[in-house]
C-alpha positions in Angstrom: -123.7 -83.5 41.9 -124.9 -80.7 39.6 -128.4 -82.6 39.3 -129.0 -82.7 42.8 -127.7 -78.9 43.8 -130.2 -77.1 41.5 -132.8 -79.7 42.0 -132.9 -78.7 45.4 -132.4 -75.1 44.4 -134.9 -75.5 42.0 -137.4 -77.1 44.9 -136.1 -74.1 46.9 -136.7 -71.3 45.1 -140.5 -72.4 44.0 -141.0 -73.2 48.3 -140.2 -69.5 49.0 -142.4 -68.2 46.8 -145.2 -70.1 48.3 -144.4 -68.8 51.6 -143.8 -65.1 50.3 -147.1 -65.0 48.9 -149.0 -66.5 51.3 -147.7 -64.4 54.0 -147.6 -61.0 52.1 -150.2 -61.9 49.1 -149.3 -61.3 45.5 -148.9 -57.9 45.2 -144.9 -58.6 46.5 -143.0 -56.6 43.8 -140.6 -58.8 41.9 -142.0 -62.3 43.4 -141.7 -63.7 40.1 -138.0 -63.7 39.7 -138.4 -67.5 42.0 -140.9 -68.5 40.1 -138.3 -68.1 37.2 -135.1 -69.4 39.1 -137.4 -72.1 39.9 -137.8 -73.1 36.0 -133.7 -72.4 35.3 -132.8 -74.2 37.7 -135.2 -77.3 37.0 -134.2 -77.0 33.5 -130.5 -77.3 34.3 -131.3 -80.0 36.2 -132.9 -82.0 34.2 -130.1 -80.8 31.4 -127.7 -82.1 33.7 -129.3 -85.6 34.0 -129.8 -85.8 30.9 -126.5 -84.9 29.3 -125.1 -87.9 31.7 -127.2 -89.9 30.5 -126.6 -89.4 27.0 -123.0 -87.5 26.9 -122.6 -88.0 23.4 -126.2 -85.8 21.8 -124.4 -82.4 23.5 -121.5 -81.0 22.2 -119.1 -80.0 25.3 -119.3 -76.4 25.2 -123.4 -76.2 25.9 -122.9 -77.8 29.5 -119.3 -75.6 29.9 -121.5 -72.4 29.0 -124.6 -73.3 31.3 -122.2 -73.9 33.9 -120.2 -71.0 33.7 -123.1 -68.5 33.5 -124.4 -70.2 36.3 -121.3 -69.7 38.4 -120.8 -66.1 36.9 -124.3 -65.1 37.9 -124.3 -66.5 41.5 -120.8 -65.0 42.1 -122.1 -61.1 41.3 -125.4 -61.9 43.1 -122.9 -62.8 46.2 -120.4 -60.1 45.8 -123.4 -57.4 45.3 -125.1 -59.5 48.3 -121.9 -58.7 50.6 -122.3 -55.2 49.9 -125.4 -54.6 50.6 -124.9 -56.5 53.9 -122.1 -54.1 55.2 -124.9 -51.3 54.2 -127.6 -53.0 56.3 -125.1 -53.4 59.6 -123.8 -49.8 59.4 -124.3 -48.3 63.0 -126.1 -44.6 63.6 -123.9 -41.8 63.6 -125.1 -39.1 66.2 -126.0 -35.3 65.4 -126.2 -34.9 62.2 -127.2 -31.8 60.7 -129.7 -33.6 58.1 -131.4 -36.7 57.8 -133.2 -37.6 54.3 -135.6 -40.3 54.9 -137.0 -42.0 52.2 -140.4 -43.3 51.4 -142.0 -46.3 50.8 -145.5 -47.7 50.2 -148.8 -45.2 51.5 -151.8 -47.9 51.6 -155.2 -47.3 51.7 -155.3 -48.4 54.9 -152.7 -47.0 56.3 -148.4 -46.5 55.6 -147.2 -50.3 55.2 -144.9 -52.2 57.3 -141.8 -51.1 55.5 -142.5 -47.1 55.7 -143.4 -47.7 59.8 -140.1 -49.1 59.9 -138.7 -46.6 58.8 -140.5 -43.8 60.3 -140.0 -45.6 63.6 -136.1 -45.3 63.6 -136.7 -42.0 62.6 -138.5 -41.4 66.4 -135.3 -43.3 67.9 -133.2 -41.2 65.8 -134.9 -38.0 66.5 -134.8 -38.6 70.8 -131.0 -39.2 70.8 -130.1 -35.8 68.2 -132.9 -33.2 69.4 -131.0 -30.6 66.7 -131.2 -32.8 63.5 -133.7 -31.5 60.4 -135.8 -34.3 58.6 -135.9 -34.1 55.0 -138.7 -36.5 54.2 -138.7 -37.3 50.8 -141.3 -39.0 48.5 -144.0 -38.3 46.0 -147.8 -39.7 45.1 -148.0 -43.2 43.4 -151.1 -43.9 40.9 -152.5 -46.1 43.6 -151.7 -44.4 46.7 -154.0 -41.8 48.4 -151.3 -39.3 49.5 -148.0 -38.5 48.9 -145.6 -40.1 51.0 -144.2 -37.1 52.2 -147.3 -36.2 54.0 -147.6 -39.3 55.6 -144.9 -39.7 56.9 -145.2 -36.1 58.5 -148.1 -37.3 59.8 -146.9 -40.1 61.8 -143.4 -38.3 63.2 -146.0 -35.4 63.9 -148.2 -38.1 65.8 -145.0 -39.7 67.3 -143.8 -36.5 68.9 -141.8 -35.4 66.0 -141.6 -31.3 66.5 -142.9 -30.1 63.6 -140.2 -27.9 63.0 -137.6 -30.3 62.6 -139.5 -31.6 59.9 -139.4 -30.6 55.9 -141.3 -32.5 53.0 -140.0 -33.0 49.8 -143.4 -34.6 47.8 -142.4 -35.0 44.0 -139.6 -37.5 44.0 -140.6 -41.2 43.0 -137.7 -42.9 42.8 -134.4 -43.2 45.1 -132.6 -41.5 42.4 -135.0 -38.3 42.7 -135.3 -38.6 46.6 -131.7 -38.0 47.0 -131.4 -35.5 44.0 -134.7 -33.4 45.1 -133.7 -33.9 48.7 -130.4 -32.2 48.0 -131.9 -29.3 46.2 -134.1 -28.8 49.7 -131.4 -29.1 51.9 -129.8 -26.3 50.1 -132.7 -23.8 50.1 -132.9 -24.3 53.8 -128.8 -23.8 54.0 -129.3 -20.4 51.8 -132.3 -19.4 53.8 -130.0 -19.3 56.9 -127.6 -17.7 55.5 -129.5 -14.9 54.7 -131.2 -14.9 57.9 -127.4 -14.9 59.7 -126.6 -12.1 57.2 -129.7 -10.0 58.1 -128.8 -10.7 62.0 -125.2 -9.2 61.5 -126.7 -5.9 59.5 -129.1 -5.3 62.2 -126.4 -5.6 65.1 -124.5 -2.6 63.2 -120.9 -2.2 62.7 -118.4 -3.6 65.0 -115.3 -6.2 65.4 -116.7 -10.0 64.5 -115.0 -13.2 64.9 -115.7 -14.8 61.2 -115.2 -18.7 61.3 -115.5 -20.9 58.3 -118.6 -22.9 58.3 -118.4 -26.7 59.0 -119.4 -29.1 56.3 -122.8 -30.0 56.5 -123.2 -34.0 58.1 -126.3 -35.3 56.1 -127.8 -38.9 56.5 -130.2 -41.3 54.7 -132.2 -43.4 56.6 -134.1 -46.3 54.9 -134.5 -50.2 55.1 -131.7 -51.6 56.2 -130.7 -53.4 52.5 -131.6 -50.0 50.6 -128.9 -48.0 52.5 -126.1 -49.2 50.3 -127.3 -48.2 47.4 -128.9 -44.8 48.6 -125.5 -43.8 50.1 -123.8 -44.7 46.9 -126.2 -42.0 44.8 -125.9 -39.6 47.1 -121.9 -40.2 47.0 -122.7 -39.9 43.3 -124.6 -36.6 43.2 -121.8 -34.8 45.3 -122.7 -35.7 49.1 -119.1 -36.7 50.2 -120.0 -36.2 53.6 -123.3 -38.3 54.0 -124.3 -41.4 56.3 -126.3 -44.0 56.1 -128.7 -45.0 59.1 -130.5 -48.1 59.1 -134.0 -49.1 59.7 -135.1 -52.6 60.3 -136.8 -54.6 57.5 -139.1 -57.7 57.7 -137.5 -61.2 58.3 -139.1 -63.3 56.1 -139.1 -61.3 53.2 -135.8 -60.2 54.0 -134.1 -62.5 51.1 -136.5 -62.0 49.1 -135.5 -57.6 49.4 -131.9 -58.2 49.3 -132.4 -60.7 45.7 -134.4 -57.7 44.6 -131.6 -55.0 45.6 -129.2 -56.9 44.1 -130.8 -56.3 40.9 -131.4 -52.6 41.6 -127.8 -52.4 42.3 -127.1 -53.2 39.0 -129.4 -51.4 37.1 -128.3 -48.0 38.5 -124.7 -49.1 37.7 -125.2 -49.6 34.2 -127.5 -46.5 34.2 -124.6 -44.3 35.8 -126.3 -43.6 38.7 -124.0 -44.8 41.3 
């Protein structure tokens, strides 16, 4: 049964990354991961096979060990995997004071798929809250020709965006810097009108005010829909109890391939402490 389950895995895995690269070339980030289940799992096949054939050349702990690193690793994949999931189908939360979106790839051609994705649940988001501040965060890769920052004001600018409600944040290049710079942004603005209140109060002279404690402040993230798990969890990390996530659509077929690749990601900043 093993033989035949990661044969077909194997076949699988090595089928998808045809597809993946054919449809979105072979600059896809982290395409080689199938490539390389491909192999394990052919190899485990054929280990499998083998070992029934000839059950007495392999001691019993070397087939115990492959399988239960096999299991192991496909259990985290699927418990990280469900979590991501619940971050893709979280539903908009109305009126919030701040919304960080966060880049993605600035072609020469043009913002890719991903980034208008994003940008365009940023235009839905922006019609339904007319008082909410965009924070849009991201800096200027070696090979891109702007920073995504600018683009993306830009395109809400272009998409009816006021440019008013919108603030760039251009050094950040990674989701752990878009949130962190983002952050620091968010509270210059917050100083700035407090200042600005302060200065309206000295002007008005002396007299009886009604002082009311100021709200916490309601900030969201919006990205692709299996990045806001992780993006909420370092923000919840850096200090922002109160924050949201809003999701944007991502493509379909390279939608596996993304959450694989997030999985991964989730990981990494776990080890690395950063959520």
């Amino acid at each position: 049964m093993l033989t035949w389950i990661t044969g077909v895995g194997a076949v699988l895995c090595l089928a998808y990354y045809v597809v993946i690269t054919i449809y979105a070339g072979f600059t896809v980030s982290f395409s080689w991961f199938w490539v390389a289940a491909a192999g394990f799992l052919g190899v485990v096949s054929w280990g499998s096979r083998y070992c029934r054939l000839h059950p007495k050349r392999f001691p019993l702990w070397l087939p115990v060990s492959v399988l239960t690193c096999l299991v192991t690793g496909l259990v985290i994949l699927c418990a990280v995997g469900v979590l991501i999931f619940l971050g893709a189908a979280t539903s908009d939360t109305p009126g919030l004071d701040y919304v960080i979106v966060l880049g993605a790839k600035v072609q020469k051609q043009g913002i890719s798929n991903s980034l208008k994705q994003r940008l365009d649940k940023a235009v839905e988001y922006s019609r339904k809250s007319p008082g909410t501040v965009f924070i849009l965060s991201g800096g200027q890769g070696a090979d891109e020709p702007e920073t995504e920052a600018q683009a993306m004001y830009e395109y809400l600018l272009n998409n009816g965006v006021p440019a008013s409600r919108l603030v760039m944040e251009p050094v950040s290049a990674s989701t752990v810097e878009n949130i962190a710079y983002s952050r620091l942004v968010i509270e210059r603005l917050e100083d700035n009108r407090r200042q600005l209140a302060k200065a309206n109060r000295q002007e008005m002279g002396p007299g009886p005010y009604l002082m009311v404690e100021e709200k916490p402040l309601q900030i969201g993230v919006l990205t692709s829909n299996f990045h806001v798990f992780r993006a909420m969890m370092i923000a919840r990390m850096q200090g922002m109890a109160d924050i949201y996530g809003i999701s944007a659509r991502s493509d379909f077929l390279l939608f596996p391939h993304l959450c694989v690749r997030e999985c991964v990601a989730v990981l990494k900043d776990r080890l690395m402490g950063n959520m």
